[in-house]
N, C-alpha and C positions, 0 to 999 in steps of 0.2 A: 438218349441225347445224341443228336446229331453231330456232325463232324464242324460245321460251321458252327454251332451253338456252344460246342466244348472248346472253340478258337478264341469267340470272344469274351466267352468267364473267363479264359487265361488272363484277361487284359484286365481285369476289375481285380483290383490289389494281388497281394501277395498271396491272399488268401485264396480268391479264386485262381490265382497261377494254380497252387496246390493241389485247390479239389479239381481242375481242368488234367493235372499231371496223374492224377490217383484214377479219375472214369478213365484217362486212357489207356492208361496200365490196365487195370484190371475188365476192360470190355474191349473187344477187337480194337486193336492198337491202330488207327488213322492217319495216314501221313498228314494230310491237310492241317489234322489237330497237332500233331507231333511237329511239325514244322513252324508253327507260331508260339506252340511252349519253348522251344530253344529261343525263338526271336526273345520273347516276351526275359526269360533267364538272362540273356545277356543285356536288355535294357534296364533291367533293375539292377543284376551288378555294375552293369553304367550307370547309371544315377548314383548309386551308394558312392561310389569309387569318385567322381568329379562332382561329391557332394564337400569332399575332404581336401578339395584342394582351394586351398586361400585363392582370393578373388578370382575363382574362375567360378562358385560354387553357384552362383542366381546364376548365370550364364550358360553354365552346367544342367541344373534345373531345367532352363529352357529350350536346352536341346536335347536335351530327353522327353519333355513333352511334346514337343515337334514330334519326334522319331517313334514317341510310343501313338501318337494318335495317328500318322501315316500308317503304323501297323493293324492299328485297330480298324482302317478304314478299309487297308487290304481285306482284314480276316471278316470284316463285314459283306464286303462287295463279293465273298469266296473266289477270290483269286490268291494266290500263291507270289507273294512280291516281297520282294528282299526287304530288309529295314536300308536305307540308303547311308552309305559307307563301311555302317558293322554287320550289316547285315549274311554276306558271306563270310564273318567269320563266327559268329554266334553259333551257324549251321555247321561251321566243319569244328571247332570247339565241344560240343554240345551235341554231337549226332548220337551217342548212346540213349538219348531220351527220345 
């Protein structure tokens, strides 16, 4: 599986985060992939996280669909583009993966 192809299973649920996070572990590690599983890590613990906050929680919602389909469209296009705001910190967060 290619580096663009194991970016955008990261984006198809939790699950495909998972098995996207497992092929790159265990087959030469790709930054391009490894760079979109941390995106992808910190916009699902954003969504959980401003899923729990009273009325912010639809609101919440819809800016993590925003931000998850901007990334989805980066890791589509195979360009390397931040999520917009959290994007720089997901990566310096999240760099062990």
């Amino acid at each position: 599986m290619d580096a663009k192809t194991k970016a955008i299973v990261a984006h198809i649920t939790l699950i495909g985060w998972i098995v996207a996070l497992v092929i790159n572990q265990n087959e030469n590690k790709e930054e391009f992939t490894s760079f979109y599983i941390r995106q992808m890590l910190g916009l699902i613990l954003l969504s959980i996280v401003l899923s729990f906050i009273p009325f912010v929680n639809i609101f919440g919602w819809l800016i993590a669909f925003v931000l998850w389909l901007l990334s989805l469209i980066g890791a589509a296009s195979g360009e390397i583009k931040l999520t917009p705001l959290v994007g720089e910190y997901f990566q310096d967060w999240f760099k062990s993966l």
